[in-house]
Backbone as numpy.savetxt, mean C-alpha at the origin, in Angstrom:
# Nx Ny Nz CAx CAy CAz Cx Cy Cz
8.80 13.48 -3.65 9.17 12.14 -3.22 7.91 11.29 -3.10
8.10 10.12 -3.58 6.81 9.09 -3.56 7.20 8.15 -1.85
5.60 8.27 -1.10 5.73 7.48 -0.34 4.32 6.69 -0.27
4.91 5.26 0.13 3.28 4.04 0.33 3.64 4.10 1.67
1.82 4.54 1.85 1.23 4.27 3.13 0.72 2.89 3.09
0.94 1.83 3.61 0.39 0.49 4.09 -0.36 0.41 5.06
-1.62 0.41 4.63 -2.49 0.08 5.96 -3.01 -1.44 6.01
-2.37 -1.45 7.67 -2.42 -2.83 8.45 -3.33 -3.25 9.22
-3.61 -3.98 9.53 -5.09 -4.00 10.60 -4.31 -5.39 11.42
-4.52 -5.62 12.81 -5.15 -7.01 13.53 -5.92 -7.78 12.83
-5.97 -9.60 13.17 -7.02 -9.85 12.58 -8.49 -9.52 13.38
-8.34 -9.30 14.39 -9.65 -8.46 15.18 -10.18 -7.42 14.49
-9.31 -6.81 14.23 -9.56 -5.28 13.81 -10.19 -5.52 12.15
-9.52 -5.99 11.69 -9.64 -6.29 9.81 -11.31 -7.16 9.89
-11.65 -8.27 11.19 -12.84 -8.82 11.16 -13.55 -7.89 11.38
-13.56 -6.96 12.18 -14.30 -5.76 12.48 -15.14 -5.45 11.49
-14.48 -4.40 10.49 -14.75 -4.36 9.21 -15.90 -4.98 8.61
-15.77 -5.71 8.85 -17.23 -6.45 8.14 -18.38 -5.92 8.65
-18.46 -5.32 10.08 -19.64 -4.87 10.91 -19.88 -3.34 10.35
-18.84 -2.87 9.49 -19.17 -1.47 8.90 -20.15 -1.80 8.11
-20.95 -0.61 7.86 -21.24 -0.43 6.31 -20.67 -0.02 5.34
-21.15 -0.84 4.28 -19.84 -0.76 3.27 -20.47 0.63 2.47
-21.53 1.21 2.47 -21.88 2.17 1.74 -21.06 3.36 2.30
-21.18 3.45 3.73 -20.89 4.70 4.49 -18.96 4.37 4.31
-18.92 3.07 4.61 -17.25 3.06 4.58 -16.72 3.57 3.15
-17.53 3.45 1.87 -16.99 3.66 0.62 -16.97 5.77 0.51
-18.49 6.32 1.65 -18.38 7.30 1.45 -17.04 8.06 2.15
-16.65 7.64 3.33 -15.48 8.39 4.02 -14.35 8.07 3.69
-14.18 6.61 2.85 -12.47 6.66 2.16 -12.82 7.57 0.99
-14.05 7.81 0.40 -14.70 8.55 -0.95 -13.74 9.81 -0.63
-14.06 10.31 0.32 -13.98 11.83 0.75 -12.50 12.16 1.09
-11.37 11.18 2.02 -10.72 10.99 1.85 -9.81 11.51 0.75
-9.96 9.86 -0.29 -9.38 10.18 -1.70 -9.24 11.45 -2.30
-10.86 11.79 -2.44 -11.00 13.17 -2.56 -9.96 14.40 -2.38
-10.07 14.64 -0.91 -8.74 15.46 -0.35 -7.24 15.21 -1.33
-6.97 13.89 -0.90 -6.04 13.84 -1.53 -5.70 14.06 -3.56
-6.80 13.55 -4.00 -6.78 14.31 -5.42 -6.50 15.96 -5.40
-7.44 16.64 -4.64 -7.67 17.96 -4.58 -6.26 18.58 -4.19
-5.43 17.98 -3.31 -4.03 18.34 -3.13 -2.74 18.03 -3.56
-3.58 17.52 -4.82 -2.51 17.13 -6.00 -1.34 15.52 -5.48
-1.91 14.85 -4.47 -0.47 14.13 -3.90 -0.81 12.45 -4.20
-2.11 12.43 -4.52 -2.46 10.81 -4.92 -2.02 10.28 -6.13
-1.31 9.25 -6.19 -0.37 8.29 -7.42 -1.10 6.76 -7.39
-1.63 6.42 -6.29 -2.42 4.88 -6.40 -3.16 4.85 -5.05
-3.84 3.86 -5.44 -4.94 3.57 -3.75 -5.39 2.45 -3.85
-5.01 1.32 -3.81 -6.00 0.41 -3.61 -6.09 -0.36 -2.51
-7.59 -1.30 -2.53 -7.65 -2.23 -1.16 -7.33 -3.69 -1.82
-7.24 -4.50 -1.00 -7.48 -5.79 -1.00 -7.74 -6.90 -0.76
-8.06 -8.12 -1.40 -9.37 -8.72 -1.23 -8.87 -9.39 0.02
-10.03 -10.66 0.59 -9.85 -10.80 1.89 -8.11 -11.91 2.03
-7.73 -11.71 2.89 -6.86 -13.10 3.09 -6.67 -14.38 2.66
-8.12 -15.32 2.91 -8.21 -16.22 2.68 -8.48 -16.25 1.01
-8.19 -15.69 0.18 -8.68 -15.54 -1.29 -6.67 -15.43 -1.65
-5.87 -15.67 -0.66 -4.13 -14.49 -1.00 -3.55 -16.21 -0.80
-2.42 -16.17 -1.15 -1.47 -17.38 -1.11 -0.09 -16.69 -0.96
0.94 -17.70 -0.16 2.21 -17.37 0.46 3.28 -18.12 -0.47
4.21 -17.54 -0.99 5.13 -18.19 -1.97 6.37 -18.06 -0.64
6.95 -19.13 -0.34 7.86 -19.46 0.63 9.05 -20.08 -0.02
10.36 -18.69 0.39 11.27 -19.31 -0.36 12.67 -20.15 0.98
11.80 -20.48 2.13 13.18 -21.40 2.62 13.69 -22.49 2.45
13.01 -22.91 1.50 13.18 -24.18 0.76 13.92 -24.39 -0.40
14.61 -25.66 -0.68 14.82 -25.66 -1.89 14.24 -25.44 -2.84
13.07 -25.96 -2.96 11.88 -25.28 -4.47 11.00 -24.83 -3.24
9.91 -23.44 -3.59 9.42 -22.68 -3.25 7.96 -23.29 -2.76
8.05 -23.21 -1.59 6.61 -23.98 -1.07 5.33 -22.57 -0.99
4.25 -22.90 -1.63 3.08 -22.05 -1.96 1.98 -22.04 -0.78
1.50 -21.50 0.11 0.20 -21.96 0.97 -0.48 -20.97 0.72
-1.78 -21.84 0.77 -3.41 -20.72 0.48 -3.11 -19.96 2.08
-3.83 -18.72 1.54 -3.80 -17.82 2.79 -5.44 -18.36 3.72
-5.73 -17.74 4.76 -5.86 -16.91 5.61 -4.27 -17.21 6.10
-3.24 -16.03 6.51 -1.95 -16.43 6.69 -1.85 -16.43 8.57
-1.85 -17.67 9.36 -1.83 -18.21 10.55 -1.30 -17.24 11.49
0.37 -17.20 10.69 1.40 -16.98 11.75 1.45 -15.36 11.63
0.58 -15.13 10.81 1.01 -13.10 10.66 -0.38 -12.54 11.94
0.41 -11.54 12.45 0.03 -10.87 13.41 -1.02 -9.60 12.74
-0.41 -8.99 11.86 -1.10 -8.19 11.11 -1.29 -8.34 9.69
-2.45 -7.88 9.20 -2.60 -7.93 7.74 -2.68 -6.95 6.97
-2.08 -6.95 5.56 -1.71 -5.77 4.97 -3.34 -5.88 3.87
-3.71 -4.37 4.24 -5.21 -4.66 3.85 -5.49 -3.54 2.39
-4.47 -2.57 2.00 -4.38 -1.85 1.18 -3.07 -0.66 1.07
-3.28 0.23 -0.26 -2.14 0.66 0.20 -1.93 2.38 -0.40
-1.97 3.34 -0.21 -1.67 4.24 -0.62 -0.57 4.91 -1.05
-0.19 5.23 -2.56 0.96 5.63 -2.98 0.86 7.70 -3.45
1.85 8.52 -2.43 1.80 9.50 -2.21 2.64 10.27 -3.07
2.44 11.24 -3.23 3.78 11.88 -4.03 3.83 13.57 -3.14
4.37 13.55 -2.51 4.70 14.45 -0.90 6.21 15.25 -1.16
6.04 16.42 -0.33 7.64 17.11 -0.44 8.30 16.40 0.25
7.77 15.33 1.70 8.66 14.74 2.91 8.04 13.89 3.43
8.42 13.08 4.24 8.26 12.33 5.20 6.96 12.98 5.95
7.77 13.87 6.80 6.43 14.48 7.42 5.35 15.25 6.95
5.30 15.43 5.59 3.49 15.52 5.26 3.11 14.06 5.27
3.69 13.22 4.48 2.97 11.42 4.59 3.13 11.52 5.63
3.17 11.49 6.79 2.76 11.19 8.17 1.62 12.01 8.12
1.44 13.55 8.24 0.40 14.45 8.60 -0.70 13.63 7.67
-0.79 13.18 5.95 -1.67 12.71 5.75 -2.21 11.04 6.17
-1.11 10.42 6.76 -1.90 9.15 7.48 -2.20 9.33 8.71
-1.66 10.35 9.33 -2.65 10.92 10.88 -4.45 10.97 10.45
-4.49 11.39 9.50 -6.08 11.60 9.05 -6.59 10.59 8.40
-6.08 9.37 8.36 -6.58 8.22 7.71 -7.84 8.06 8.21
-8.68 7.50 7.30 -10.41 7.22 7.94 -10.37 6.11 8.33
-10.82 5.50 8.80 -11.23 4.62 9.92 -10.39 3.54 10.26
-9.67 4.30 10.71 -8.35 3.98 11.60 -9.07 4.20 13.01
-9.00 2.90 13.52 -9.14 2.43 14.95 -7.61 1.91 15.79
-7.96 1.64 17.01 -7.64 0.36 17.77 -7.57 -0.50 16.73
-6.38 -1.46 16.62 -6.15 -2.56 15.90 -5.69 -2.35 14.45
-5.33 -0.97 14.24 -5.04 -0.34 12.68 -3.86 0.27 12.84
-2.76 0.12 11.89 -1.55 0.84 11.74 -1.28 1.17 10.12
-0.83 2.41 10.02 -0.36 2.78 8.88 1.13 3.03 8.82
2.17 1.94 8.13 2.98 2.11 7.81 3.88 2.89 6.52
5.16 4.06 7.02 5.12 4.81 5.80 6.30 4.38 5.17
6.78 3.90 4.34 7.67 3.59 3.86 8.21 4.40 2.29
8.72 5.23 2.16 9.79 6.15 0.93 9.85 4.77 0.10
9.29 5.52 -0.98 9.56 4.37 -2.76 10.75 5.07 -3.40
12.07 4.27 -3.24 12.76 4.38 -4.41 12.58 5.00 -5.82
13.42 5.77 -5.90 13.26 6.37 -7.34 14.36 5.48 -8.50
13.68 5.57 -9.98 14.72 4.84 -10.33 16.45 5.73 -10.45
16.36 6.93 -10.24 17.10 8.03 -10.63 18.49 6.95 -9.66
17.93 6.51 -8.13 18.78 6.57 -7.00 19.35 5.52 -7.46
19.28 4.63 -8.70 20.27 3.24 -8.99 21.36 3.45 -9.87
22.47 2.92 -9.77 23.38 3.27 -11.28 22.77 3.25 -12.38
23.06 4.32 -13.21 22.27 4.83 -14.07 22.94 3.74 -15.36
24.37 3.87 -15.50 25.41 2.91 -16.20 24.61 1.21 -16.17
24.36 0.97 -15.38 23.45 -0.84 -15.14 22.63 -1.38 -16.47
22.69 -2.00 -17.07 22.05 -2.09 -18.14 20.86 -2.67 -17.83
20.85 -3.22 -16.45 18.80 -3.15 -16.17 18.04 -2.06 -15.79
19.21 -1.00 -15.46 18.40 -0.02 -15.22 18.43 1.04 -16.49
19.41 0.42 -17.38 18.60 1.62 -18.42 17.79 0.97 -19.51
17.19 -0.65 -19.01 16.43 -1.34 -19.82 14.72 -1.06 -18.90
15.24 -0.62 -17.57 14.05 -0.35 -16.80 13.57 0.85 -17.30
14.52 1.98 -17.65 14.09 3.38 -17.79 13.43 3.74 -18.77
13.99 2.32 -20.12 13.61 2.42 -21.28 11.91 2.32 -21.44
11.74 1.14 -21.02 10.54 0.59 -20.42 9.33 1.83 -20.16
10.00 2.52 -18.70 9.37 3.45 -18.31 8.92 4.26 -19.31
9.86 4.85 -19.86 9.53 6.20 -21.13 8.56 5.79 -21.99
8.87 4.26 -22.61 7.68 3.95 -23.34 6.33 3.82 -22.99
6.13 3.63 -21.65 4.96 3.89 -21.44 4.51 4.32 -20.40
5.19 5.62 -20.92 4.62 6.90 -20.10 4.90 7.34 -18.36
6.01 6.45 -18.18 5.83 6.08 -16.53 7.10 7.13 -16.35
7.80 7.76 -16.79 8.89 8.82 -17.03 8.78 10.27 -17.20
């Protein structure tokens, strides 16, 4: 089963960050990753860039209102994301218990990725999705 770990930060916590070093911070997510290659369960990892570089596509409107980020009203920020491929639930938990530098002000959310298997298979977007997939290689 594929699960994304979302790691969230405060904006306290995410400013923090900056006071790391980025050499030593690159070596302990390094090591990290690592583990997880070595135990066969890593499918994606990435971070991302700061806030104020992100924009909000807002659909309560009749046409879709766009705002440049740093985003005001969000409490937490989604700062990267790890995609797992696990027997359960509870190993993705056991492996975001060991997340690196996870403080105060950091949450890792685990959320189960849909398989395409779990949609009507009969749907003709989903066997234009599957098609898709096979061709390149994602099957």
């Amino acid at each position: 089963m594929k699960y994304m770990l979302v790691m969230r930060a405060t904006d306290e916590a995410y400013a923090g960050m900056g006071e790391v070093d980025f050499e030593k911070m690159l070596e302990i997510v390094g090591q990290f990753n690592e583990e997880l290659i070595r135990a066969g369960v890593l499918l994606a990892a990435e971070g991302l860039t700061d806030p104020a570089e992100g924009v909000v596509v807002d659909y309560s409107a009749e046409q879709p209102i766009v705002t440049d980020g740093p985003y005001g009203e969000t409490k937490e920020l989604f700062g990267g994301f790890y995609i797992l491929n696990v027997a359960s639930k509870e190993e993705a938990i056991e492996w975001a218990k060991r997340m690196p530098m996870a403080a105060p002000g950091f949450k890792t959310e685990i959320r189960r990725v849909a398989s395409i298997e779990e949609f009507p298979q009969d749907n003709e977007w989903v066997k234009k999705e599957r098609e898709w997939r096979e061709a390149t290689g994602q099957l």
